[in-house]
Structure formats: C-alpha cells, structure tokens
C-alpha positions as CSV (number, residue, x, y, z in Angstrom):
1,X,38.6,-18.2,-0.7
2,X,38.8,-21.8,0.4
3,X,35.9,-23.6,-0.1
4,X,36.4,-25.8,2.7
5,X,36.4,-22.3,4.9
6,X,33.3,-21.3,6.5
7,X,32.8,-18.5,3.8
8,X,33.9,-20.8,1.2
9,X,30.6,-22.7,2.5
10,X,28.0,-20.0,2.6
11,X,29.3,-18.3,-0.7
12,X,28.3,-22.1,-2.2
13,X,25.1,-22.5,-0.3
14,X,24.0,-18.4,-1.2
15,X,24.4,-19.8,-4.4
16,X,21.7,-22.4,-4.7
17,X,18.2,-21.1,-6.1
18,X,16.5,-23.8,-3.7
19,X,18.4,-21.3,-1.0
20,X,17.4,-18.4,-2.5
21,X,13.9,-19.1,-3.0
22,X,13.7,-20.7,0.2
23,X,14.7,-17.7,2.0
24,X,12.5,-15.2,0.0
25,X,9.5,-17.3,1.0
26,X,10.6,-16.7,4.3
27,X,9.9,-13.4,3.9
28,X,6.4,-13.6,2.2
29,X,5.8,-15.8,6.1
30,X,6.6,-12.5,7.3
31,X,4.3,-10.4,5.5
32,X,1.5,-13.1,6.1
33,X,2.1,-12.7,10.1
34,X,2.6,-8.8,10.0
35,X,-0.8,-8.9,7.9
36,X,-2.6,-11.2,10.9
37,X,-1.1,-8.5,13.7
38,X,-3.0,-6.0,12.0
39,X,-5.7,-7.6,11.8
40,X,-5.1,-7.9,15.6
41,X,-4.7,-4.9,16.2
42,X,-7.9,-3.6,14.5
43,X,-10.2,-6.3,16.9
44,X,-8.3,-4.4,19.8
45,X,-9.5,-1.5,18.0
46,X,-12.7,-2.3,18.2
47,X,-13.4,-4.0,21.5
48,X,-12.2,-7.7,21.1
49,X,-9.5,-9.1,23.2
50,X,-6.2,-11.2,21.8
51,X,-2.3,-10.1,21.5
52,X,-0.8,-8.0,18.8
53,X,2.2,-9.4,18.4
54,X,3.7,-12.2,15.9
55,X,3.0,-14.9,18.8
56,X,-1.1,-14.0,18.7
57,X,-0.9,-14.2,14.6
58,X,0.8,-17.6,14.9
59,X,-1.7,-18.6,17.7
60,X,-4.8,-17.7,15.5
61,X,-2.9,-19.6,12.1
62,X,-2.9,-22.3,14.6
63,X,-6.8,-22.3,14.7
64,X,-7.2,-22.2,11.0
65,X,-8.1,-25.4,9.5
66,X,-4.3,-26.9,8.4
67,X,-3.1,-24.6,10.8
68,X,0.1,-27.5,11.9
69,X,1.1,-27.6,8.0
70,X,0.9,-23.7,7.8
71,X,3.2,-23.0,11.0
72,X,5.3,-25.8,9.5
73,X,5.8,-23.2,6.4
74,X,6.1,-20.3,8.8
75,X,8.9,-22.2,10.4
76,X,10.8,-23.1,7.6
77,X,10.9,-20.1,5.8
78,X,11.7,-17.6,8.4
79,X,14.8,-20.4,9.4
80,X,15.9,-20.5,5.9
81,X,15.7,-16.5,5.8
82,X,17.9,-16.3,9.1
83,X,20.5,-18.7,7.9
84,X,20.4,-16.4,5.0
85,X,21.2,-13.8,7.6
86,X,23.9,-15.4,8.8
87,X,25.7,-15.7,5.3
88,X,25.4,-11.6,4.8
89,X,26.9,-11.8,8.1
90,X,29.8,-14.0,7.4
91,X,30.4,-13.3,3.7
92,X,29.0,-9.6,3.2
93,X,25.7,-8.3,2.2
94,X,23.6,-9.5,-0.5
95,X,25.7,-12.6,-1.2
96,X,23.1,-13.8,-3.9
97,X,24.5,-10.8,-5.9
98,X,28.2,-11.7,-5.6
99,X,28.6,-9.3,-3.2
100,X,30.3,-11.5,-0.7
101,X,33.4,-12.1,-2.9
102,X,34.5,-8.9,-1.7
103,X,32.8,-9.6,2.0
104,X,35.5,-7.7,3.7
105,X,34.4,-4.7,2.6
106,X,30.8,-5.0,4.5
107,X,31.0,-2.3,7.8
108,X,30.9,-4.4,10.7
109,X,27.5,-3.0,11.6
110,X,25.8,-4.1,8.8
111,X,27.4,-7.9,9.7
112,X,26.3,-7.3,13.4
113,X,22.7,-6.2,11.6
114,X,22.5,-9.4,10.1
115,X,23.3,-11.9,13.1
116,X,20.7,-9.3,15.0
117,X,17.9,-10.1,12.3
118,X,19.3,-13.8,11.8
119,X,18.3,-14.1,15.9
120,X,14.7,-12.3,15.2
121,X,14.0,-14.8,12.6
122,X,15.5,-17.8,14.4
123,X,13.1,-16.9,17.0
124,X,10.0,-16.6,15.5
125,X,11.1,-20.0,13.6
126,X,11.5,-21.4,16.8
127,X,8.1,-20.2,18.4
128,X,6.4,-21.4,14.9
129,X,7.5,-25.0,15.7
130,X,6.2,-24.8,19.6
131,X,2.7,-24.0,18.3
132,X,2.7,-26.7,16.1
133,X,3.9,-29.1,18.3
134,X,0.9,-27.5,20.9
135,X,3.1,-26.0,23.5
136,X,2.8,-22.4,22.2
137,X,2.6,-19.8,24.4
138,X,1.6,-15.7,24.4
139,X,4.7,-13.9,24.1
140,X,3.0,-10.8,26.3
141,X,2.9,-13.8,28.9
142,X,7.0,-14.8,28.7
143,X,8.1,-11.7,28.8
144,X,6.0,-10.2,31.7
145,X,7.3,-13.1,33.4
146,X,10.6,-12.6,32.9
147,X,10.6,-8.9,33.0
148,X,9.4,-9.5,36.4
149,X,12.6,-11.8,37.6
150,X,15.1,-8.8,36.1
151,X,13.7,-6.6,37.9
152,X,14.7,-8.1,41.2
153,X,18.4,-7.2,40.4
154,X,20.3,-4.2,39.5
155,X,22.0,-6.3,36.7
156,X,18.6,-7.2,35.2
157,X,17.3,-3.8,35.4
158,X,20.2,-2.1,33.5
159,X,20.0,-5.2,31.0
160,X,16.4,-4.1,30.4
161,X,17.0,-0.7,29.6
162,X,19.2,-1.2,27.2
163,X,16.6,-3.4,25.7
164,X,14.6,-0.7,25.7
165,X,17.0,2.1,24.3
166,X,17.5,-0.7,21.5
167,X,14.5,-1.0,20.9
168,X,13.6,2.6,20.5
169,X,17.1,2.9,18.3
170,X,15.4,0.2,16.0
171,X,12.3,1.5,15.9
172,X,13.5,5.4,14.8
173,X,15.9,3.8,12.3
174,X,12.5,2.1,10.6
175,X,10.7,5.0,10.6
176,X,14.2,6.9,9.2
177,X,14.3,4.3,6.6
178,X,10.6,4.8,5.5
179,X,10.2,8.5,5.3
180,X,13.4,8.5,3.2
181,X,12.9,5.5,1.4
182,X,15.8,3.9,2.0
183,X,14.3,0.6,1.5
184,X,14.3,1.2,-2.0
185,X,18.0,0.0,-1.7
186,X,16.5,-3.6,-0.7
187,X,14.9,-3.9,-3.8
188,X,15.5,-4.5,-7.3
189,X,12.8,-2.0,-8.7
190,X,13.2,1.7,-8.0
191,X,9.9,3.1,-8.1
192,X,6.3,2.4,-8.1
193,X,3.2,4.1,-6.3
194,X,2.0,1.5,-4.8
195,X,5.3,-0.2,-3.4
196,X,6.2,3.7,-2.0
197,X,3.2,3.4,-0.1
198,X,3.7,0.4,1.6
199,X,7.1,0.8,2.0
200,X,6.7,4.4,3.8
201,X,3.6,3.6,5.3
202,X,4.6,0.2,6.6
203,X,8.4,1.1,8.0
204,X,6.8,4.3,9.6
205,X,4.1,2.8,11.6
206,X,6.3,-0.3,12.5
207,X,9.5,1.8,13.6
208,X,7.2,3.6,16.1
209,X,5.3,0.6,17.6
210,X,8.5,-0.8,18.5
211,X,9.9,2.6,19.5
212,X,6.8,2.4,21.9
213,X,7.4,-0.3,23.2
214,X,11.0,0.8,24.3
215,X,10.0,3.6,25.8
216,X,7.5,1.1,28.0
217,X,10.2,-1.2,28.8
218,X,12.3,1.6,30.2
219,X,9.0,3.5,31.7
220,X,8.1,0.0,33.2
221,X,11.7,-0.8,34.6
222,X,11.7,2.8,36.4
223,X,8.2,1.6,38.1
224,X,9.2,-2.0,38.8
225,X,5.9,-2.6,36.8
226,X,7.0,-6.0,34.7
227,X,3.4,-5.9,32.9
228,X,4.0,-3.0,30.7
229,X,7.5,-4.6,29.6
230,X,5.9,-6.9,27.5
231,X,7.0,-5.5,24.3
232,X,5.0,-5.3,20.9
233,X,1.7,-6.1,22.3
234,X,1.9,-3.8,25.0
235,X,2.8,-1.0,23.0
236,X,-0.1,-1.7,21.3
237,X,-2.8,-1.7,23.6
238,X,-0.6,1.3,25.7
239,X,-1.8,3.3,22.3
240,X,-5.3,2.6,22.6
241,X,-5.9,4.3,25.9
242,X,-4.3,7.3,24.6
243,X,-6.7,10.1,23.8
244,X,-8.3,9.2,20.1
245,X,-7.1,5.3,20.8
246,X,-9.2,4.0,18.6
247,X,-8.0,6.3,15.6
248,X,-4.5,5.6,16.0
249,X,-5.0,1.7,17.0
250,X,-6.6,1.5,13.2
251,X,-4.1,3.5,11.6
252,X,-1.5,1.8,13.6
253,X,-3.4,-1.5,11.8
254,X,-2.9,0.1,8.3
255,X,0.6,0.6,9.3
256,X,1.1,-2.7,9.8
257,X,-0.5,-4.5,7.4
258,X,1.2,-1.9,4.9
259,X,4.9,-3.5,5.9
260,X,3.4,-7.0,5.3
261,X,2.5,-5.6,1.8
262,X,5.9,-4.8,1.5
263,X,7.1,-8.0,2.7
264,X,5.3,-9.0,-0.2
265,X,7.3,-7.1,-3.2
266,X,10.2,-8.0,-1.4
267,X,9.7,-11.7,-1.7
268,X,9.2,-11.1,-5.2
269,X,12.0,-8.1,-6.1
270,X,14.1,-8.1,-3.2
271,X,17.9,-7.9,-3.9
272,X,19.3,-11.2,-2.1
C-alpha cells in the first residue's frame, strides 16, 4: 500500500493515539447528547414543552453556563469520530486494529455503513458549531420546512419515502442488534450485567423511535402533512398521544438514556 495513496494516508492517521482518542471522545459527545434527549423526552413526559431530538440537547447545552466551550467539544469530537468513519470506509473496518491492511476484504455494505454514519456525525458536528456561533436552529423546524417543499413534486415525495423506509430499515436493524447483542462485537469486553443492559435496552428503544419516525415520514408524505415528517422529535411526541403516552414516553426516556450509557463503555472499550 502506498503511503502517498489515499489509504496509505488513513492507515497512517488511524494510527495516531491523538486520532484514536480523539475519535472515542467523540463518542462519549454522543452519549452525553443521547443522555440530554432523554432527559427531553421525560419533560414531554410530563407536561413541559421542548424538542427531543439531538438539536433540543445541543440547544439546552447551549444554555448551560460554558455552554460555547461545551458545543466546541461536541463538535470536535463527533468530526474526529466521522473522519474516523471515513477511514473504516476507505481502508476496512476497525482500522485501529490493523484490520485495514487487509481492507479489501470489508463487504461493501459495511464501507457504505460507515460513509452513512460518517455523514450522521458530520452533521451533528456541523449543527454543534451553528449553535455556538448563535445561529442554531430546531431541527423539528428544518425539516418541516423542507418536508413541506418535497411534497410539492412527485420527485420529492418518492425521495421522502425512501427516507422513511430507511429509516424504519435502520431503526429494526438497532433493535435486531440489541435483542441479539450483536453490539457485543463493537466492544472489547464480552460480558457484563450492566453493559447487556444498556446495550439491549438502549439499541431497542432507539431502533424503534427512529423506526417511528419512518413510518411518520411515509404516513405524513401519503397525507401531504409536512409536520409529522419531522423525524426523531416527532416520533416522539406521536408516542405520547398514544393510549398509556405517558408510560411509554418514560420508558422510551430509559431507552434512551440507556444507549447514551452505552456510548459510554464504548468510549472506554470500544474496538476502533
């Protein structure tokens, strides 16, 4: 492999510990603003207004005292974490491990994975900077607006669909991975109580918000209704005027907040 070559490149920079670390503090961020959305989600739970969704936890770390240096640290990790992303994408999965010498051998949906998590990350990096900089803005409020301008064409409803059958893919694959503990193969520790708890819990209630939120997407395509396309938060607040909403908006809290406990151990044990 040359090292002049783009995977010559990533193989070198996967190979820094200042990368490495850098990265896995990205996702500690992540288990800090999965925490907050629970925390969200129970004040929905119990009468108080606000969006459950990663732009309402960086709009309330925004309000904390040092909030500017905090989404600073939000941003930087999660982009350090999705150019990690990109070198599992480029030179194979978990690169840190020497995996990527023998990159070739990676499926090309695991690659295509990768660039999809890289973007996610890139993203939320990216909206982490725009609140610190004061020009933040509700995600709920974005994407009902632009929900509403595909919907005037047949091109942007079919493209919205598919959002929404991805979405509901991603979502059952989360909840797949959590009852059958498949995220055990992230990590360098097989076993544990606690970390099976948070692990199942956390990938279960996640994979079905976002499932959810799919099926509103699609539902709110079908009825030209751009409002309930609004993704996580919607989902969210969908639940709570379900019969028993309360109940399931707290354990859908629990849920939550149980993957940012994982996010936790796998800033600490995760296999890079």
């Amino acid at each position: 492999m040359s090292n002049t070559s783009v995977p010559g490149v990533a193989q070198r920079a996967t190979n820094s510990d200042a990368f490495e670390y850098t990265a896995r503090a990205g996702f500690a961020v992540s288990g800090v603003l999965h925490l907050l959305v629970g925390y969200l989600i129970l004040r929905i739970a119990f009468g108080a207004g606000g969006n459950a969704d990663q732009s309402g936890a960086l709009a309330t770390l925004a309000q904390q005292t040092g909030g500017t240096v905090l989404l600073w640290v939000v941003a930087i990790g999660l982009f350090a974490l999705g150019l990690w992303r990109i070198a599992e994408a480029v030179i194979g999965a978990k690169p840190g491990e020497g995996g990527g010498r023998h990159g070739d051998d990676t499926p090309a949906w695991k690659r295509a994975k990768a660039v999809g998590l890289a973007i996610v990350n890139f993203a939320i990096a990216f909206s982490a900077v725009r609140f610190a900089t004061g020009s933040g803005q509700q995600s709920s409020q974005q994407n009902s607006s632009l929900s509403a301008q595909m919907m005037q064409s047949g091109w942007g409803k079919a493209v919205l669909i598919a959002v929404g059958l991805g979405l509901i893919a991603v979502g059952g694959y989360h909840v797949y991975k959590g009852v059958t503990k498949k995220f055990y193969k992230d990590l360098r520790v097989s076993g544990g109580t606690a970390v099976t708890a948070v692990g199942v819990a956390g990938y279960a209630a996640k994979g079905l918000v976002l499932a959810g939120a799919g099926l509103l997407v699609i539902v709110a395509t079908l009825q030209a209704d751009p409002a309930k396309a609004s993704g996580f938060d919607a989902a969210v607040k969908t639940l709570g005027q379900a019969p028993f909403g309360k109940f399931l908006l707290i354990l859908a809290a629990v849920g939550v907040a149980a993957f940012g406990a994982y996010s936790f151990v796998r800033a600490r044990h995760g296999r890079m």
